[in-house]
N, C-alpha and C positions, 0 to 999 in steps of 0.2 A: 670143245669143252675142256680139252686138256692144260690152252692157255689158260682158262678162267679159272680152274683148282688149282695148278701153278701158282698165279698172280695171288688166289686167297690165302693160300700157304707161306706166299711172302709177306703179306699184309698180318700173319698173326703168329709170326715170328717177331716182326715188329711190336703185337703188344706183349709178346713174352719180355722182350724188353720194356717196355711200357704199359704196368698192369690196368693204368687208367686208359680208357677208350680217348685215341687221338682221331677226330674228325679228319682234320687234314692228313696224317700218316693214309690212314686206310682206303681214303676217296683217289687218295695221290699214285696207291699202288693198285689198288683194285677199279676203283669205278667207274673210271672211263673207258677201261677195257671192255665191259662188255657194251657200256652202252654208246660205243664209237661201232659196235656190231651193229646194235639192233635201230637204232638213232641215229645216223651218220653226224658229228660237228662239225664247226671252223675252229680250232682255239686259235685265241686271241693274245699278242704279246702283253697288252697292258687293255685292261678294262676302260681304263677315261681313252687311249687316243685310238685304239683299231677302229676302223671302220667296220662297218657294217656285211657280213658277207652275202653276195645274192640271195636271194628263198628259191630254193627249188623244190618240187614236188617230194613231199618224203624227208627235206631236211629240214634242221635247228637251224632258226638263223644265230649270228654269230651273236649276238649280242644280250643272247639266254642262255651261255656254253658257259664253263666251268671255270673261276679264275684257278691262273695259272698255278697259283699257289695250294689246290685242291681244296679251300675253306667252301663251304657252304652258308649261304645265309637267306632267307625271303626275300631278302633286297637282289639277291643276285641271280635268283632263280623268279624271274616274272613271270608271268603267260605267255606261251605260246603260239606266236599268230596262227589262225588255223591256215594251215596247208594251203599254198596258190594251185587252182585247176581244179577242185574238185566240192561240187555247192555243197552248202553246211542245210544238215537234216534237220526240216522242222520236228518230227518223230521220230525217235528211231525203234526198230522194232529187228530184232534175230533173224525173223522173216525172211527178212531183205538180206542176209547178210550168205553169199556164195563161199566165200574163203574157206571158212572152217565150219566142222559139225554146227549146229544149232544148240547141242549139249553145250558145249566147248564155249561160243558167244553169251549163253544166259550165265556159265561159270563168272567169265570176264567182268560181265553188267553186274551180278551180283554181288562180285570186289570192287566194284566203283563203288555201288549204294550202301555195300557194309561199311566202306573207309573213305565214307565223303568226299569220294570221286570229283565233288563240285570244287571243291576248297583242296586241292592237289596244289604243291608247289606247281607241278607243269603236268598235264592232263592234254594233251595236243592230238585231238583227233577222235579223245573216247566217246563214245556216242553219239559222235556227229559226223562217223565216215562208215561205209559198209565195207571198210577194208582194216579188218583189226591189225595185220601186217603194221599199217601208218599209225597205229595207235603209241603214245608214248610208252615204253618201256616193255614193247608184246614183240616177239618174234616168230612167226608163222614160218611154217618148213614142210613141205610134201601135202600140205592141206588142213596142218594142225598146228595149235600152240605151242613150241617147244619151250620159251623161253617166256618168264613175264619178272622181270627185274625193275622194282620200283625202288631203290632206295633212297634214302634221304630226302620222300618225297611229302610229307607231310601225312602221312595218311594215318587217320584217327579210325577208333571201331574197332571192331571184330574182324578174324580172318572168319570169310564165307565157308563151311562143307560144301560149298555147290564144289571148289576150285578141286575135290577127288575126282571131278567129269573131266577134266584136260588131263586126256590116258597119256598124250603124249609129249606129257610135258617133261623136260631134262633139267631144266632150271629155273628157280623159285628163290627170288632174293626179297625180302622187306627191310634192308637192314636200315636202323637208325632213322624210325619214325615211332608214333603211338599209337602203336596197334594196341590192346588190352584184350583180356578176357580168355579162352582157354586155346589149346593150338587142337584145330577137328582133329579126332581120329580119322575123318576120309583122307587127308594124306597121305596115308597110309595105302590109298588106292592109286595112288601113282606110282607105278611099279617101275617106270621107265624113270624118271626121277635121278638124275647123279649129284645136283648142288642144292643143300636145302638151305636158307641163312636167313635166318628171323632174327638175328643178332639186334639189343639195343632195343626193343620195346618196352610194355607194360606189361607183357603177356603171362598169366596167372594158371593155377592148375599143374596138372601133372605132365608127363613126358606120356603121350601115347604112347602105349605098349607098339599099337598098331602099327610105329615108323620102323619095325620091325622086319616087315613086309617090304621095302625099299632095297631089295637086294643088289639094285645096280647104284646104290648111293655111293660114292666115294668121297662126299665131305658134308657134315653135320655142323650148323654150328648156332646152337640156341642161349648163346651166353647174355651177360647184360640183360634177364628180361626179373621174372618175382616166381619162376619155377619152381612147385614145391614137390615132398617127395622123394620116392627111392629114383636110382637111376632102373630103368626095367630092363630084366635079362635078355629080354628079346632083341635088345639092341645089338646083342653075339650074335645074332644070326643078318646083318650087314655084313658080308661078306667080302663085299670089298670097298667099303671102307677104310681112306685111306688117313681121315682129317676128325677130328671130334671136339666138340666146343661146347661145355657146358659150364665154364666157369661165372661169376659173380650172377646165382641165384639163390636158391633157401632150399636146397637141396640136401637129404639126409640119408642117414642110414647107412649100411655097406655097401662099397660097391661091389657088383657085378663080378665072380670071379671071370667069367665068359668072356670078357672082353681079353684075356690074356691071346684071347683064339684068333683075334683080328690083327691084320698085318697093320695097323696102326704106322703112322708118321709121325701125326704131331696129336696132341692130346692136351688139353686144358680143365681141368677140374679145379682149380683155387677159389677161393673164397664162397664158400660153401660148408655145410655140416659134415661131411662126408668123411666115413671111415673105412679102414682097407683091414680085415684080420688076418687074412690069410698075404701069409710071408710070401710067396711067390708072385702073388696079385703086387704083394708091396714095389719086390726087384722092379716088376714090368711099369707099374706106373711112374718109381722114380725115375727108371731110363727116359720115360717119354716127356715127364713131367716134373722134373728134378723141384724139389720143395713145394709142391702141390701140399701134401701133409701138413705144412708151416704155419698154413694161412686156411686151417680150418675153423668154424668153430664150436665146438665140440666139448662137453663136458671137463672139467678134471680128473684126476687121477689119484687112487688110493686115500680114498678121504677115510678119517677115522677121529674118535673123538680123545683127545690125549689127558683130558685132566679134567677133573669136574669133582664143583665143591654145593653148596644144597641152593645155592643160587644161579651158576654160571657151569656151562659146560664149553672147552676148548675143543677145538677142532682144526686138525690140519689136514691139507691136501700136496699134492702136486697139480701144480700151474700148468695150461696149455704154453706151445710155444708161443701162437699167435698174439702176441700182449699188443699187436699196434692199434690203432686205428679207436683209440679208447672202448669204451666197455669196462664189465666186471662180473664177479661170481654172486650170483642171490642164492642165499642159505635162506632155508624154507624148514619149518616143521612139522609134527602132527602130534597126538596122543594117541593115535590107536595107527596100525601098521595100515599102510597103502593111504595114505589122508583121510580127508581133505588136508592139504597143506596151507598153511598161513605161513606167509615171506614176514621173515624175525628180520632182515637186513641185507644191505647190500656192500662189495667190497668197495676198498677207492680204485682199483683197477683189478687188469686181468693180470699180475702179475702177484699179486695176494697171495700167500701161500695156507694163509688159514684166518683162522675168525677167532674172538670168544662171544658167547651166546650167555646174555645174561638177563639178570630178573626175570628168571627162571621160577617154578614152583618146586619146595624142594621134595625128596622123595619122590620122581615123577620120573617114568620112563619117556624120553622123546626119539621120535624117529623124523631122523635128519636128511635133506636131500640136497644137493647144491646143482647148479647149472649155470652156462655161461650167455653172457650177453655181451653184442658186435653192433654197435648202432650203422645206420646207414652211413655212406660215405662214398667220397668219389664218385666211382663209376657202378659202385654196389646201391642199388636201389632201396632193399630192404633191412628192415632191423631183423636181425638173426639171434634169437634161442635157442640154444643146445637142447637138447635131451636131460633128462634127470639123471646124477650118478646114482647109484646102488643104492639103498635107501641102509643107514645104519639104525642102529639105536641103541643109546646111553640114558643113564639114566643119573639125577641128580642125586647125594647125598641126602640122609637126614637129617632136620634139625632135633639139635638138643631137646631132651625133655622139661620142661619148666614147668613152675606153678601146679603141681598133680594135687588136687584135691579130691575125698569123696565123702559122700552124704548119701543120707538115709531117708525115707519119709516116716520111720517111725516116732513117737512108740506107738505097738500094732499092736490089739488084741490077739492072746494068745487062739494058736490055732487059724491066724491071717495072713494073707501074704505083704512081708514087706519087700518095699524097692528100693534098691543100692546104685549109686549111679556115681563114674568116675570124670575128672574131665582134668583137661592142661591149659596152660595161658599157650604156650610153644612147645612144639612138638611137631615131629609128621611120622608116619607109621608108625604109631603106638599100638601096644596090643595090652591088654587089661587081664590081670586074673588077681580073682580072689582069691584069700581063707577068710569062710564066713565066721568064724570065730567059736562054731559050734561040731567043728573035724570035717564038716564041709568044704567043697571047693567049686569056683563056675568061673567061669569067663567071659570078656565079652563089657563095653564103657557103662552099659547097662544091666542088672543082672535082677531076679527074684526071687525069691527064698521065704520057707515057712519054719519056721522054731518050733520045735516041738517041745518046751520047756519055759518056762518063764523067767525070765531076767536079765541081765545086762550080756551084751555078745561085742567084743571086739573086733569088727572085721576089717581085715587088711588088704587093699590093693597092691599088687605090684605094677607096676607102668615101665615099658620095655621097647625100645628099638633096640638100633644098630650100635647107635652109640651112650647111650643114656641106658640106668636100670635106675627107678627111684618107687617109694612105696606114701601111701598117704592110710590112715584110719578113718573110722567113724564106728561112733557105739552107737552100736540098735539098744533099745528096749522094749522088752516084751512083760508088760505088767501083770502081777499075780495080783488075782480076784482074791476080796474076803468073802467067805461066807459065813453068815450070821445067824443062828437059831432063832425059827420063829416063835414069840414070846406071844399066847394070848390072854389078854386081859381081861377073866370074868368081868360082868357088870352086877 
């Protein structure tokens, strides 16, 4: 076991060099090492002229082995003849099966049928020997599963929860196939467990808390899949842990100070959301992970709105470092505090330092939010969205007051109420107050008023923002009655 975390340790040194997943680097340093354990090969100097190497009971013949150059391809991985010596099972059923627990075989059947065991680059033996030992990519040891390394083998589907029943299982490799869908929290029941490598799927959902429980792991490494989420604390309690791989998924939030507790080697966290607050957690992962930080993608910084006029409000930030791999910042805003946000725009990149936001309403407080965007790329599966920064709010100027007229519905009979009413062509927060023209005062675009006196009343508006004071009239009338003696006319 100590070759195989060795050799992985070299293989992803290699992609620290090489942030894109190289197929042939990693098959060339890793993959034939374990599976020249559990698979015996021939390799072959050149694919067109080697011959053919004997079949013997339990081996590859040569002409399904690995070109030398470690590429993989369908074309180079054919089927498997099944195994000379031993008849192919019309049924097969656990039943039958001496080797290993009966738990342990219905795990293994389970992982064919969840990851179309039919359609495997190479599937040599699965279900059609009662010796899982002979099964492509399964290592049996003392009467149990310890080993079941399948990479680059085509396998589509779901990892099974059955595979938390193989207690004694030490290594568990699916690298660089499409697996999809959530990783069980029953692996988390494999206590015995030191290599877990799911590297290079589709595989979705969160990091079980539960791989927690893995105390005799000594290498993690679930990079390359669409992981989303915090990294979980539980992961400090791997204790010996020696290797850790979580880079190129959609992972966020802070990390974990607890990991500072693990005697760590090598560590990968790049490209991903992921932030470190605490300065000590910072030291430890740039030793292990030097520019981890760089290539996160993660909000901006100190956004604030620098100048706004009754139209357009300005806005600057500080830029993440990460400007490669295109992307940009979407400014987003609201009318009332916490949204709904509507996206006002997007930058031309991630290296924007700020915006202006116009055709605006004016007099209008908005609350501003920006966030970052990292389209897929290379060997990163996912389109990645930052978090929201801080939410501000500015608020636009007022316009000028124009056009203030007002009017009356008089003339009232005395002892009626008349109505006074103001209004503008432009303007925004205007406030209104009268003198009704009788030592009266009221406020407000609309107002009503009774005259206790009859005659002409000049009343005067004043109309007022921020920047504007102007005044408009109207004369009420309130008409006096004649009264007339009544005159009667004998007849």
């Amino acid at each position: 076991m100590d070759v195989l975390g060795e050799a992985w340790r070299r293989a992803r040194r290699h992609f620290k060099q090489r942030p894109v997943l190289s197929v042939r680097g990693l098959l060339t340093i890793v993959f034939l090492v374990p599976l020249a354990m559990a698979n015996p090969v021939t390799p072959k100097a050149s694919m067109a002229s080697a011959p053919p190497a004997a079949e013997q009971p339990g081996q590859v013949p040569s002409q399904n082995t690995i070109p030398p150059d470690g590429a993989i391809s369908t074309e180079s991985w054919a089927r498997v003849p099944e195994t000379i010596g031993e008849p192919k099972l019309e049924v097969f059923s656990c039943e039958d099966v001496s080797e290993i627990p009966e738990p342990e075989c219905e795990a293994l059947v389970a992982l064919y049928n969840s990851t179309d065991g039919a359609n495997w680059a190479v599937n040599t033996k699965w279900l059609s020997s009662t010796t899982p030992s002979n099964w492509w990519g399964v290592t049996v040891s003392g009467g149990h599963v310890t080993h079941v390394w399948l990479d680059g083998n085509q396998l589509t589907g779901t990892i099974p929860s059955e595979l938390g029943d193989l207690e004694s299982l030490e290594l568990l490799s699916f690298y660089c196939n499409q697996l999809t869908g959530a990783i069980p929290a029953e692996l988390g029941n494999l206590t015995n467990l030191e290599l877990l490598f799911l590297i290079d799927n589709q595989l979705t959902g969160i990091i079980p808390p539960e791989l927690g429980n893995l105390t005799n792991l000594t290498d993690l490494d679930l990079s390359y899949n669409q992981l989303t989420g915090t990294i979980p604390s539980e992961l400090g309690d791997l204790e010996n842990l020696t290797g850790l791989g979580l880079s190129y998924n959609q992972l966020s939030g802070d990390i974990p100070r607890c990991l500072t507790e693990l005697d760590l080697g090598s560590l990968y966290l790049g490209y991903n959301m992921l932030t470190a607050s605490d300065e000590d957690l910072r030291v430890f992962l740039d030793e292990l992970d030097e520019g981890w930080a760089d290539v996160q993608t993660v909000p901006p910084t100190a956004l604030q709105a620098t100048a706004v006029t009754s139209r357009t409000i300005e806005l600057s930030w500080t830029p993440i470092t990460y400007t490669a791999h295109s992307g940009y910042y979407q400014v987003s805003y609201a009318i009332a505090s916490g949204g709904p946000y509507t996206v006002h725009c997007v930058t031309a990149d991630k290296s924007s330092t700020g915006y202006v936001m116009d055709n605006l309403s004016p007099g209008t407080v908005y609350y501003v939010v920006v966030r970052t965007y990292t389209p897929a790329h290379d060997g990163q599966q996912n389109d990645l969205w930052s978090s929201y920064t801080a939410e501000i709010a500015a608020s636009t100027s007022d316009e000028e007051i124009e056009g203030l007229a007002a009017i009356n519905d008089g003339p009232t009979p005395l002892g009626s109420v008349t109505t006074l009413s103001a209004s503008v062509s432009a303007g925004t927060n205007v406030t209104y107050t009268w003198a009704l023209g009788d030592g009266e005062i009221d406020s407000g675009a609309v107002v009503t008023h009774t005259y206790s006196s009859c005659g002409s009343y000049n009343a005067v508006v004043t109309g007022t923002n921020c920047l504007t004071v102007v005044t408009a009239t109207t004369t009420v009338t309130i008409p006096c009655l004649l009264h007339l003696p009544l005159v009667l006319k004998d007849r």
